[in-house]
C-alpha positions in Angstrom: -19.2 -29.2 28.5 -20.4 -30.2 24.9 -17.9 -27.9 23.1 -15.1 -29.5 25.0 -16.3 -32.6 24.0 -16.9 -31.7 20.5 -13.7 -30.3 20.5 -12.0 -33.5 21.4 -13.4 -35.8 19.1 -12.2 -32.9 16.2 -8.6 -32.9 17.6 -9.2 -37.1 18.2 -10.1 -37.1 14.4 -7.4 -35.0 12.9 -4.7 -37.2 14.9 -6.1 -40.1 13.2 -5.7 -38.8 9.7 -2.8 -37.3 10.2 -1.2 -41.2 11.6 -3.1 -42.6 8.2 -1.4 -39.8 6.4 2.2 -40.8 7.7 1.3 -44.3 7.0 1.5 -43.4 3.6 5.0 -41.7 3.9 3.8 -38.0 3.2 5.1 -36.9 7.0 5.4 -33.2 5.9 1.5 -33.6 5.5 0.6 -35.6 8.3 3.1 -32.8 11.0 0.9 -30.3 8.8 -2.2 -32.0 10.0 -1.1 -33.2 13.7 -0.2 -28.7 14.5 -3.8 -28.1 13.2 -5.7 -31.3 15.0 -3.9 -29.8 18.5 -5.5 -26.5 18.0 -9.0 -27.6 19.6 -7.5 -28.8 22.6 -5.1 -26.4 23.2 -8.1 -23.8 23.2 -10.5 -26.2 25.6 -7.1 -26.3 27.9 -6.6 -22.3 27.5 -10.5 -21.9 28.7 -11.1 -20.1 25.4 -13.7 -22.6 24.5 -15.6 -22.2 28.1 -15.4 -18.1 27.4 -16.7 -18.4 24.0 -19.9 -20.6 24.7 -20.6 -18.8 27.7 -20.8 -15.5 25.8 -22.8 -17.7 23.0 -25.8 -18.2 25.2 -25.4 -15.1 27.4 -28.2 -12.7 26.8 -26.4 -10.0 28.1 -23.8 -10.4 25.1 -26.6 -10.6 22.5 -28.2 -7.3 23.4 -24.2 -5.8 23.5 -24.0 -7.7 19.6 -27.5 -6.0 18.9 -25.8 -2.2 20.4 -22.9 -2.3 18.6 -25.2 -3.0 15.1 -26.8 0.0 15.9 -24.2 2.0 16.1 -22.7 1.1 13.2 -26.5 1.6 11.4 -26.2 5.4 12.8 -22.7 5.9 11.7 -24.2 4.7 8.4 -27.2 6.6 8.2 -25.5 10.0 9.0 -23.0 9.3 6.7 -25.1 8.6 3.5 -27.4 11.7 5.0 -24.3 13.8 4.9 -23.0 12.3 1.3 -26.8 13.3 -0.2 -26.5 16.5 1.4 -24.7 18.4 -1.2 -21.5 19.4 1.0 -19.0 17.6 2.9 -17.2 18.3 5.9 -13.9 18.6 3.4 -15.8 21.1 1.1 -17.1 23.7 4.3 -13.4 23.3 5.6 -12.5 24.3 2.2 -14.5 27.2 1.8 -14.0 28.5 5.3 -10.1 28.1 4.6 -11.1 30.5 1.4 -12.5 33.5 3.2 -9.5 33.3 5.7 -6.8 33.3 3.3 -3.4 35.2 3.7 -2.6 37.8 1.0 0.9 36.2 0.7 2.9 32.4 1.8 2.7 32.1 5.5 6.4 32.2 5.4 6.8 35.6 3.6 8.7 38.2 5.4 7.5 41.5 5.7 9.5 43.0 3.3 8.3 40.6 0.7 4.6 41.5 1.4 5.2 45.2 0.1 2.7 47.2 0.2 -0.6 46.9 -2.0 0.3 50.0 -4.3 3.6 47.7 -4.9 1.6 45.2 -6.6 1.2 44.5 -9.9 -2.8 44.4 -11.3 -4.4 41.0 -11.3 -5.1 40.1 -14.7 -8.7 39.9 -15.9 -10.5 36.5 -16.4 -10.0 34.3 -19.7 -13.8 35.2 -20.2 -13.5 39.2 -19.7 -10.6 39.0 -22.5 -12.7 36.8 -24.7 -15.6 39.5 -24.4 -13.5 42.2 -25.4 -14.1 42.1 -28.9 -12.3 40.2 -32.1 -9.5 43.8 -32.4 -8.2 42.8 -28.8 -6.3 39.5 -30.2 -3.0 40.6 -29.5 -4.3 42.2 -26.2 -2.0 39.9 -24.0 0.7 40.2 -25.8 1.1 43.4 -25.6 0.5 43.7 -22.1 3.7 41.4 -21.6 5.5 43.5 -24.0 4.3 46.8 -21.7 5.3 44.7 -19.0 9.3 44.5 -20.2 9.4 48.2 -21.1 9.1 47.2 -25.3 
């Protein structure tokens, strides 16, 4: 009963400025002013007002408010658990994606695969070339020129 009051007396106010503020020619204003100085009463006249305090004082929508905090706490707490944890759910997906990886596209045809003789060798890692020795400069040059038949 006392926020449809209180809403009243807001709407009762705004009309007021709003007929000062057309007294004083600025009408764009004052229609500006009138839309938003209906709103209260058009929200007592919905019930909105008579829903909202009563879920105000209800205890029973308190301990739902308090619930729904600790959930989001949880959802919180697991997450910043999971972030200190080293890995993410993106990384393990990752890494079990890894160990199950095709040996060619998922769209290769079968003749495409070939077999595994077929295949050229996998060249060795920038660090096993660098360890060769300082002689081995031209090393990968000459295994393209190999390559070509030169």
């Amino acid at each position: 009963m006392i926020a449809e009051t209180v809403c009243c007396a807001v709407s009762a106010a705004g009309l007021g400025i709003a007929a000062v503020t057309a007294f004083r020619k600025r009408f764009l204003a004052a229609a500006r002013i009138t839309a938003y100085a209906l709103v209260p009463v058009a929200l007592v006249m919905t019930g909105v007002v008579g829903w909202a305090s009563d879920k105000a004082f209800s205890p029973v929508a308190w301990a739902g408010l308090v619930l729904l905090g600790g959930a989001w706490g949880l959802f919180a707490l697991t997450r910043a658990v999971e972030r200190r944890g080293g890995t993410t759910r993106k990384e393990r997906r990752a890494a079990r994606d890894a160990e199950h990886e095709p040996v060619a596209a998922p769209g290769a045809s079968a003749p495409a695969l070939g077999s595994t003789a077929a295949r050229p060798a996998a060249r060795p890692a920038p660090a096993a070339r660098k360890g060769a020795g300082g002689g081995d400069d031209f090393s990968d040059i000459e295994a393209i020129l190999k390559k070509h038949g030169i």
